[in-house]
Every structure is written in structure tokens, then in C-alpha cells.
C-alpha atoms as one frame of an Amber mdcrd trajectory, in Angstrom:
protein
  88.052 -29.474  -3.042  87.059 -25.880  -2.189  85.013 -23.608  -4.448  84.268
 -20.218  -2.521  85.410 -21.407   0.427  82.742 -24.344   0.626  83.914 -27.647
   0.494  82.090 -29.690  -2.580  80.090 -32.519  -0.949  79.492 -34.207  -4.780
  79.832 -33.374  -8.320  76.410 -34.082  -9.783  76.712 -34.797 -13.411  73.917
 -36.005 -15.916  73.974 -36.237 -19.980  70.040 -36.001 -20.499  68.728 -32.345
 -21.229  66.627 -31.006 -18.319  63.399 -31.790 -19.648  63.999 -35.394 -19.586
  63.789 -36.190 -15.803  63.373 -39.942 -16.625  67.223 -39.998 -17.534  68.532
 -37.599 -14.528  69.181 -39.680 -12.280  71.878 -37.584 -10.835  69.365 -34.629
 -10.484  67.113 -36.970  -8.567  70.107 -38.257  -6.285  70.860 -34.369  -6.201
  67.030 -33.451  -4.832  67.285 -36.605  -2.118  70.759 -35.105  -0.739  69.192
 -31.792  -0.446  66.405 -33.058   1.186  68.509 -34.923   3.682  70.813 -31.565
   4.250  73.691 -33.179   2.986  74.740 -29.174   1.786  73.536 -26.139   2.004
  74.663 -24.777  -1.344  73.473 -26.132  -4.818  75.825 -24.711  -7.510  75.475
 -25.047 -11.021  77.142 -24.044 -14.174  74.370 -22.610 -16.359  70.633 -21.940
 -14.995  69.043 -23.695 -18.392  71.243 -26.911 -17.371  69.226 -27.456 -14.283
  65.553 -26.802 -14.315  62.848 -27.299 -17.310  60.496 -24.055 -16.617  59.747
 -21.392 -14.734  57.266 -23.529 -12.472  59.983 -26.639 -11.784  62.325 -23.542
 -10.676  60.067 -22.532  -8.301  58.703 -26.003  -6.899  62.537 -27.463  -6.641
  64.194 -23.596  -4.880  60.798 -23.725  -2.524  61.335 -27.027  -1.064  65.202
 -26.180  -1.075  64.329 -23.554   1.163  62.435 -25.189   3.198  65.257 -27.531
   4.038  68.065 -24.180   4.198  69.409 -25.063   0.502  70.403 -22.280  -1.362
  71.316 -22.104  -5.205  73.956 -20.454  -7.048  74.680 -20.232 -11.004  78.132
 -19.250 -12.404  77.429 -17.904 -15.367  74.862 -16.110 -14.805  75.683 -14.831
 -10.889  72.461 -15.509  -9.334  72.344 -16.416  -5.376  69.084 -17.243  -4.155
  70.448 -16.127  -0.408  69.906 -12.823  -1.053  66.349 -11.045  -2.321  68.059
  -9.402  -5.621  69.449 -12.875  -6.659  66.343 -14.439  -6.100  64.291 -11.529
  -7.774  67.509 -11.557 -10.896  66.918 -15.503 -10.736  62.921 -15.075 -11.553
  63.423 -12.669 -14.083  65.845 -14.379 -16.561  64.151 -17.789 -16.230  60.942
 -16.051 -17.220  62.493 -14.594 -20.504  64.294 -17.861 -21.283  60.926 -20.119
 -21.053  59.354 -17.019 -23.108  62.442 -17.341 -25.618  62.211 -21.615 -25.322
  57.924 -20.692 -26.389  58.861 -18.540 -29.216  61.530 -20.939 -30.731  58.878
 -23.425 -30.492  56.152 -21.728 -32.136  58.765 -20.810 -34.781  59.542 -24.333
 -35.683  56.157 -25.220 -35.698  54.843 -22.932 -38.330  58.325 -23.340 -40.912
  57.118 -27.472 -40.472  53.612 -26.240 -40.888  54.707 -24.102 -44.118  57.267
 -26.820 -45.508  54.345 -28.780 -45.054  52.173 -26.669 -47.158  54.823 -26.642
 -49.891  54.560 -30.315 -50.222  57.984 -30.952 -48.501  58.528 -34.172 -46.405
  59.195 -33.370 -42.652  61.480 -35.595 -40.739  63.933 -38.821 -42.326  63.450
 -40.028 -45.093  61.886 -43.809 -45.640  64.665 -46.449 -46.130  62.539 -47.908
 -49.080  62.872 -44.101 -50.700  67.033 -44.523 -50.453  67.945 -45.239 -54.373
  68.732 -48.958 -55.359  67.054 -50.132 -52.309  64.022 -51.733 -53.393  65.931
 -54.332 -56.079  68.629 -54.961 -52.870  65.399 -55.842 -51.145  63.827 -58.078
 -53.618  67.448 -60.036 -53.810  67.747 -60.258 -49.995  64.401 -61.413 -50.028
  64.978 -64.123 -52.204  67.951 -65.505 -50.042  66.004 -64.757 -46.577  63.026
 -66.561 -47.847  65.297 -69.585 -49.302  66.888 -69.800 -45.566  70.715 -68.897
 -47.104  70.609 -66.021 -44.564  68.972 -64.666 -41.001  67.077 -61.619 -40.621
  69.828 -60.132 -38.669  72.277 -60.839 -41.606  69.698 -59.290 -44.170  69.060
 -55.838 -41.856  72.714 -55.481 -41.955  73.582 -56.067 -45.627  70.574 -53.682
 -46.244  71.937 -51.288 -43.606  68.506 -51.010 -41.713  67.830 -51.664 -38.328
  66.126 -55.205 -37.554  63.040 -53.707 -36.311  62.426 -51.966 -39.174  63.249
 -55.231 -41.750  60.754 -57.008 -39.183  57.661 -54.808 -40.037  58.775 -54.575
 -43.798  58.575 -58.424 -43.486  55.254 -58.501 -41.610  53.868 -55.630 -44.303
  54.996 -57.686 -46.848  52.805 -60.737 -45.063  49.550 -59.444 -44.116  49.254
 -57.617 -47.859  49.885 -61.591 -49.062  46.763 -62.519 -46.599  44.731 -59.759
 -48.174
């Protein structure tokens, strides 16, 4: 495969967003390669889809350099091989940590203000869903009498196991009290 007259050592591909470096594993395989010169040539789609701020930019196209990588992003044309790409590259991921800030601080004060207003931020409790507390007190009859499992009674009240678990062990240590 050829993409501006390079040949395409590897297609590097992960679904976590870039903050989450836990579940890149590709991007990790992706710095090892470079850092064994496998390529000389990191091209990505979008600039947001590879690094998390302005600083991991930095850090990750310094030690690229070091080792004769360059980068390049389609969409937004930026070549770090030449000084205007790398000056164009600085300048847009600057404005888009600045705009990733500002939407933060945004949704921070309207959950700070809903808060204010009395309104409940994030789900909803299972034990607030309507009818669920009587389907409760009837599976809890039947798990207690051993006619079903606590896997059988998360399901039938559509709640994870986990969460039946520390209704159960709420329900028990309020008993001991």
C-alpha cells in the first residue's frame, strides 16, 4: 500500500479516546516502532485523535525527532518536516486544549448551577425507577426462601449483580444495627 509515495509499514488503530493511554495499546506499540525506526513518517487522520495536550504533543514529536520520525495530519495538513508545519502544528493544538479547558469549565458550572436548583446530576438510583421497590420486596421473599439465585433476582429486577449485592449487604448491616 502506498500513501504519498511511502509505503505503510502498519495501520495503527485503537478505540479508546486519547486521554486514556491505559487502553491504547496500539499507540504504545506505535511509540516502540518509532523508537526502533521501523518508519520515518507517523500519519494520522485528525491531530485530536492522537495526542491528549499540548505537553504529550511535544514530549511524543521531541523524542520522534530524536529518532528522525516525522508526523503528518490529513485533515488538518500539518508536517512537522518543515518549520511552518511544525509552528501551524503548535498553534492549533494550543487553541484546541484552550477550547477542551473552556468546554470543561462550562460543564462544570451548568452541574454546579443544576446543582443549585436542586436537580440530581448523573443516573438515576435503580430503587428511584417506579414499581421497583414492591418488585424488590417480592424478589426478596423468593431469594431469601432459596426459590431463586442472586444472579436470577439481578436479572428479573434488571440490575446488575453488583449492585443487588450491596442492596443485599445494605439491607444486612441496617438488620445488625
Amino acid at each position: 500500500m502506498l500513501a504519498q509515495d511511502r509505503e505503510v509499514y502498519r495501520e495503527y488503530v485503537d478505540q479508546a479516546p486519547a486521554n486514556d493511554l491505559a487502553h491504547r495499546v496500539q499507540w504504545r506499540q506505535l511509540l516502540d516502532d518509532a523508537a526502533k525506526r521501523k518508519f520515518t513518517v507517523v500519519l494520522v487522520f485528525k491531530l485530536d485523535r492522537a495526542f491528549r495536550s499540548v505537553k504529550h504533543m511535544h514530549d511524543t514529536l521531541a523524542a520522534w525527532e530524536l529518532v528522525g520520525v516525522s508526523f503528518k495530519s490529513l485533515r488538518e495538513q500539518f508536517d512537522t518536516s518543515t518549520a511552518l508545519g511544525r509552528l501551524l502544528l503548535n498553534l492549533l493544538a494550543a487553541l484546541a486544549e484552550f477550547e477542551l479547558e473552556l468546554i470543561r469549565e462550562r460543564v462544570k458550572a451548568g452541574m454546579d448551577r443544576a446543582r443549585r436548583q436542586g436537580r440530581q446530576i448523573g443516573r438515576p438510583k435503580v430503587t428511584d425507577r417506579r414499581g421497583f421497590n414492591k418488585r424488590f420486596g417480592d424478589i426478596l421473599e423468593r431469594l431469601n426462601g432459596g426459590a431463586i439465585s442472586r444472579r436470577q433476582a439481578a436479572i428479573e429486577l434488571g440490575i446488575g449483580y453488583a449492585t443487588l449485592k450491596r442492596m443485599l449487604d445494605a439491607l444486612a448491616s441496617e438488620e445488625t444495627d
